[in-house]
FIMARFI-638349 format. One record per residue (C-alpha): residue number from 1; x, y, z. Coordinates in nm, 3 decimals. Example, Ala and Ser with C-alpha at 12.3 -4.5 7.8 and 13.67 -1.06 7.14 Angstrom:
+-----+---------+---------+---------+
: num :      c1 :      c2 :      c3 :
+-----+---------+---------+---------+
:   1 :   1.230 :  -0.450 :   0.780 :
:   2 :   1.367 :  -0.106 :   0.714 :
+-----+---------+---------+---------+
//
This chain:
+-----+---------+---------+---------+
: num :      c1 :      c2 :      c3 :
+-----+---------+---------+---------+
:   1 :  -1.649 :  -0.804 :   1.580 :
:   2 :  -1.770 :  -1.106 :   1.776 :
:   3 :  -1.510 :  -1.323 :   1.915 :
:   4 :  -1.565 :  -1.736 :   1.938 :
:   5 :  -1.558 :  -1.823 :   2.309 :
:   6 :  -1.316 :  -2.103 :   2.238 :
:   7 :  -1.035 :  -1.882 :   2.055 :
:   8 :  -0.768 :  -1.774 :   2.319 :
:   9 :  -0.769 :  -1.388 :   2.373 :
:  10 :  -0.418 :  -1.227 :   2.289 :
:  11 :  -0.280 :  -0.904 :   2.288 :
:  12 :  -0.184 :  -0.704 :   1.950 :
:  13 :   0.053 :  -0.412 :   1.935 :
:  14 :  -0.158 :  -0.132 :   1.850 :
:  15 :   0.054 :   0.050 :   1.579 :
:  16 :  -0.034 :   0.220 :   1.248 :
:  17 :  -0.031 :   0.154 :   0.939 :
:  18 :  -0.020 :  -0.246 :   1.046 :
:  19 :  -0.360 :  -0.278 :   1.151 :
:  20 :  -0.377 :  -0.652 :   1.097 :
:  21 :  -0.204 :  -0.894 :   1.329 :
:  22 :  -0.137 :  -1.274 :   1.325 :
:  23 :  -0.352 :  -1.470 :   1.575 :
:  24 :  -0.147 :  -1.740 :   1.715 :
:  25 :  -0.385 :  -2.024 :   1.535 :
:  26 :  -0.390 :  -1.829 :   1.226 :
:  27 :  -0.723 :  -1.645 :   1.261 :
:  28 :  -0.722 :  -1.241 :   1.181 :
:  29 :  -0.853 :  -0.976 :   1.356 :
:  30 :  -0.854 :  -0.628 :   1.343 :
:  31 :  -0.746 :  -0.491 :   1.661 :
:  32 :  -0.976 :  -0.207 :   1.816 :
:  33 :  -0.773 :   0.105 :   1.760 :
:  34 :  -0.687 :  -0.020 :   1.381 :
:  35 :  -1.091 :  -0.062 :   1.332 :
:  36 :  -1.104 :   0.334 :   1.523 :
:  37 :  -0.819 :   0.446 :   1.295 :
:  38 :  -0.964 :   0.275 :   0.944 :
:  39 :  -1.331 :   0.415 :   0.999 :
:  40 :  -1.128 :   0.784 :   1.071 :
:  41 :  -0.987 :   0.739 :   0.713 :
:  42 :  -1.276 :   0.634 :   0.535 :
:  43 :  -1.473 :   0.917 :   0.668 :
:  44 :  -1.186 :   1.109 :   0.483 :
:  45 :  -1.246 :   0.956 :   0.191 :
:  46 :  -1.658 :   0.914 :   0.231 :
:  47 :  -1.661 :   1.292 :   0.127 :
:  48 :  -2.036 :   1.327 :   0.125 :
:  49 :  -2.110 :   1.102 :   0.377 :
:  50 :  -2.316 :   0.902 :   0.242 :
:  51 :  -2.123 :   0.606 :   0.415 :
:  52 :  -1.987 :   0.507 :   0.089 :
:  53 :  -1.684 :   0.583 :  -0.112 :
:  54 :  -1.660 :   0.528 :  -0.482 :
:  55 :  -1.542 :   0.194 :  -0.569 :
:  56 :  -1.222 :   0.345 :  -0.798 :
:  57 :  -1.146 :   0.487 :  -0.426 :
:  58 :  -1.054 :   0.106 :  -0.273 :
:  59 :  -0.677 :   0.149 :  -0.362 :
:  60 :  -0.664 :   0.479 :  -0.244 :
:  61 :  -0.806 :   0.388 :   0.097 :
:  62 :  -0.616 :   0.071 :   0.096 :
:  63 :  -0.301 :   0.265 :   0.054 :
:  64 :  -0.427 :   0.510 :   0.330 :
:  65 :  -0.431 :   0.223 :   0.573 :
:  66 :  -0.108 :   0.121 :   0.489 :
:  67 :  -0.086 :  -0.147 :   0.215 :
:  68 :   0.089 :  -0.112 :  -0.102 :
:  69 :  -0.149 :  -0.312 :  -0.359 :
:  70 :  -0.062 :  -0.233 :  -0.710 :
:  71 :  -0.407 :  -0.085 :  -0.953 :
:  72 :  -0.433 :  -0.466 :  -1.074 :
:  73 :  -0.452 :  -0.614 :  -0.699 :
:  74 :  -0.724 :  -0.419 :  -0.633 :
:  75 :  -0.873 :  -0.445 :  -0.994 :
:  76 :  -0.816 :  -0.800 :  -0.886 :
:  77 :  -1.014 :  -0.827 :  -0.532 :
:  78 :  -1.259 :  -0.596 :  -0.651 :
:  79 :  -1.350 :  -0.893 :  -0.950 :
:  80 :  -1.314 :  -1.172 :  -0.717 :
:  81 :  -1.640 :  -1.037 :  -0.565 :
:  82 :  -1.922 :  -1.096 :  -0.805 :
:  83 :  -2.183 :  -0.926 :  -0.574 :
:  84 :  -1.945 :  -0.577 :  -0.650 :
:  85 :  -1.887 :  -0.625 :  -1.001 :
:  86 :  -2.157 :  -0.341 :  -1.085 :
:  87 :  -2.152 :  -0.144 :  -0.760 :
:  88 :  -2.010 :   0.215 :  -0.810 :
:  89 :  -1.920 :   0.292 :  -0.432 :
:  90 :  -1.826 :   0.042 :  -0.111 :
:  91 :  -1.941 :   0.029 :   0.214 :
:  92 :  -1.677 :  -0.001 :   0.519 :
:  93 :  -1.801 :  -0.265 :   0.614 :
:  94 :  -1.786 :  -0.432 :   0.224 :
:  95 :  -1.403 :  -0.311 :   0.241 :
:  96 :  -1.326 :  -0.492 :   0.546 :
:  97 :  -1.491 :  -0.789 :   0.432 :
:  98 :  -1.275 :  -0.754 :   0.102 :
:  99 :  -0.973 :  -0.730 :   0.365 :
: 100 :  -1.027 :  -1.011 :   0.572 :
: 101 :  -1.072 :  -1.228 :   0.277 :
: 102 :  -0.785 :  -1.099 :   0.071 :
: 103 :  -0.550 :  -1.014 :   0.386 :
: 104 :  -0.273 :  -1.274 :   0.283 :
: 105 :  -0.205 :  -1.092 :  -0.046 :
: 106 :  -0.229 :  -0.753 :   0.067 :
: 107 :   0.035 :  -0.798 :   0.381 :
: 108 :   0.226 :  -0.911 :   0.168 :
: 109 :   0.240 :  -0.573 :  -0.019 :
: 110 :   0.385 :  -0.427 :   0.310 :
: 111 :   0.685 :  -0.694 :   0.290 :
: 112 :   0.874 :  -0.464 :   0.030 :
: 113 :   1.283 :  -0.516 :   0.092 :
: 114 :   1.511 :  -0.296 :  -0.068 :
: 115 :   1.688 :  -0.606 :  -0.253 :
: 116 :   1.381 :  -0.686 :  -0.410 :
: 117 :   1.425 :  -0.304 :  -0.603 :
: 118 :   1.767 :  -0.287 :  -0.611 :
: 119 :   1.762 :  -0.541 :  -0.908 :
: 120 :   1.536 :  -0.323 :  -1.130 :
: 121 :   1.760 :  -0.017 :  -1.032 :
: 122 :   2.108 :  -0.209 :  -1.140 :
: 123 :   1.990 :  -0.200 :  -1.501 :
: 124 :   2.052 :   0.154 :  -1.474 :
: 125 :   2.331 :   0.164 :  -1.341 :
: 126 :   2.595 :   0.081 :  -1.589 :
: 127 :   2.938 :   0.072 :  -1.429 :
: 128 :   2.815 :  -0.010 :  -1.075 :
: 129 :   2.817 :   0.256 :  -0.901 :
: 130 :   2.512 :   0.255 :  -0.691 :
: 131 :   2.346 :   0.576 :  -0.868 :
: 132 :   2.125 :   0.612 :  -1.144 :
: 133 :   2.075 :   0.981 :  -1.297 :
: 134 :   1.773 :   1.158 :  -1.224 :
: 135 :   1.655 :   1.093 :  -1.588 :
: 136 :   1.706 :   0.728 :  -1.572 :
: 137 :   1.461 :   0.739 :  -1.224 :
: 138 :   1.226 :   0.952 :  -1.375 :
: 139 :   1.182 :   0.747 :  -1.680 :
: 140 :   1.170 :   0.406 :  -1.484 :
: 141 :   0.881 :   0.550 :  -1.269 :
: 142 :   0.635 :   0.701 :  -1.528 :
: 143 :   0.739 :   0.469 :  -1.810 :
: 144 :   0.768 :   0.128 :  -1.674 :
: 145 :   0.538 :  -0.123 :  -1.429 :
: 146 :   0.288 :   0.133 :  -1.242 :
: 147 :   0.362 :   0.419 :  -1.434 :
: 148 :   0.353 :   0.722 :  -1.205 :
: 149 :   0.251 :   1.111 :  -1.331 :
: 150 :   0.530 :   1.349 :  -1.375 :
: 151 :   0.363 :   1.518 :  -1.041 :
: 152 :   0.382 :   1.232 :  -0.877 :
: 153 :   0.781 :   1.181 :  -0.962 :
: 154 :   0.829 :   1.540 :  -0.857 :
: 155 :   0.688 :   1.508 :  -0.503 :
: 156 :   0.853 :   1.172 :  -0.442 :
: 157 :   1.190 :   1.333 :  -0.544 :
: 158 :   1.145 :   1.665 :  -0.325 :
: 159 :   1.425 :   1.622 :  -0.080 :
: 160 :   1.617 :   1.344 :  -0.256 :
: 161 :   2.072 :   1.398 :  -0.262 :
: 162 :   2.154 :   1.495 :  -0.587 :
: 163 :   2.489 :   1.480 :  -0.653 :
: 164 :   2.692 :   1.689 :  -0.897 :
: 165 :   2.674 :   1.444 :  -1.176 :
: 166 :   2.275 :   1.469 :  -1.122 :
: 167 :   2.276 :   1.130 :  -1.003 :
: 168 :   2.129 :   0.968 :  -0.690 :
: 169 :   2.220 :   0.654 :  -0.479 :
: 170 :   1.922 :   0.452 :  -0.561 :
: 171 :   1.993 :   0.221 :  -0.252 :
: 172 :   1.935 :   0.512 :  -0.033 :
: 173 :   1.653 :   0.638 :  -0.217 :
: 174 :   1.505 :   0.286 :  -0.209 :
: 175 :   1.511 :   0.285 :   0.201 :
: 176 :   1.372 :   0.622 :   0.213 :
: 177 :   1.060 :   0.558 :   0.010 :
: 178 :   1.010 :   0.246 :   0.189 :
: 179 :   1.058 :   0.405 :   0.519 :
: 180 :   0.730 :   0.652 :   0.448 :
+-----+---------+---------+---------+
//
């Protein structure tokens, strides 16, 4: 990426998944090692390499490079670009442009804080006790917002405290799924 002799050079912290930083006057740019790390995972994902990857792949990748953007955020950026309305597959270089022009919304799906989930958990929980069963989670994550698969609700619970009750402190639960 070519850099405008009159922006001041400044150093970013190099560490993954955040691979965009805040210039001081506002201006992003992906550091060097992010831009090494993001073409390593699209090579994952350009299976054939045709230096492509299917265009029902950007969330995916996005995901892989450590956003969070729900199906309709993507859906979203994907429509906001008329010239990729009809394409089938993306270039890295068309998903970095996609980035850097959508970068405001998608940080902000790394800014997750465990009080913004607690709220939807407390419905659950009836007498206040900080646990919800593990039917109650199961249904709230394939039947409600971005409905998960029963596989996926499975792997994210492999590990999780249950107590005896078969109940699990969502606050905790919260944290770790945050913290991966």
């Amino acid at each position: 990426m070519k850099q405008n002799n009159t922006q001041s050079r400044s150093t970013y912290k190099s560490s993954f998944p955040s691979v965009f930083r805040h210039h001081p006057s506002h201006i992003h740019r992906i550091t060097m090692s992010a831009t090494r790390a993001n073409k390593d995972i699209f090579t994952l994902f350009d299976k054939k390499g045709q230096g492509a990857i299917a265009k029902d792949s950007l969330g995916d990748y996005l995901r892989a490079i450590g956003y969070n953007p729900t199906n309709q955020l993507v859906q979203d950026i994907i429509n906001a670009d008329s010239s990729l309305r009809d394409a089938s597959s993306l270039t890295l270089d068309q998903i970095t442009g996609l980035i850097e022009v959508n970068e405001k919304e998608l940080d902000a799906t790394t800014k997750a804080k465990t009080e913004d989930f607690v709220k939807a958990f407390q419905v659950f929980d009836k007498e206040s006790t900080g646990k919800v069963s593990v039917g109650d989670l199961r249904y709230m994550l394939t039947g409600l917002g971005e409905k998960l698969t029963d596989a996926e609700v499975d792997e994210l619970l492999k590990g999780v405290e249950v107590d005896s009750n078969g109940e699990i402190d969502y606050k905790k639960f919260i944290e770790d799924v945050l913290r991966q």
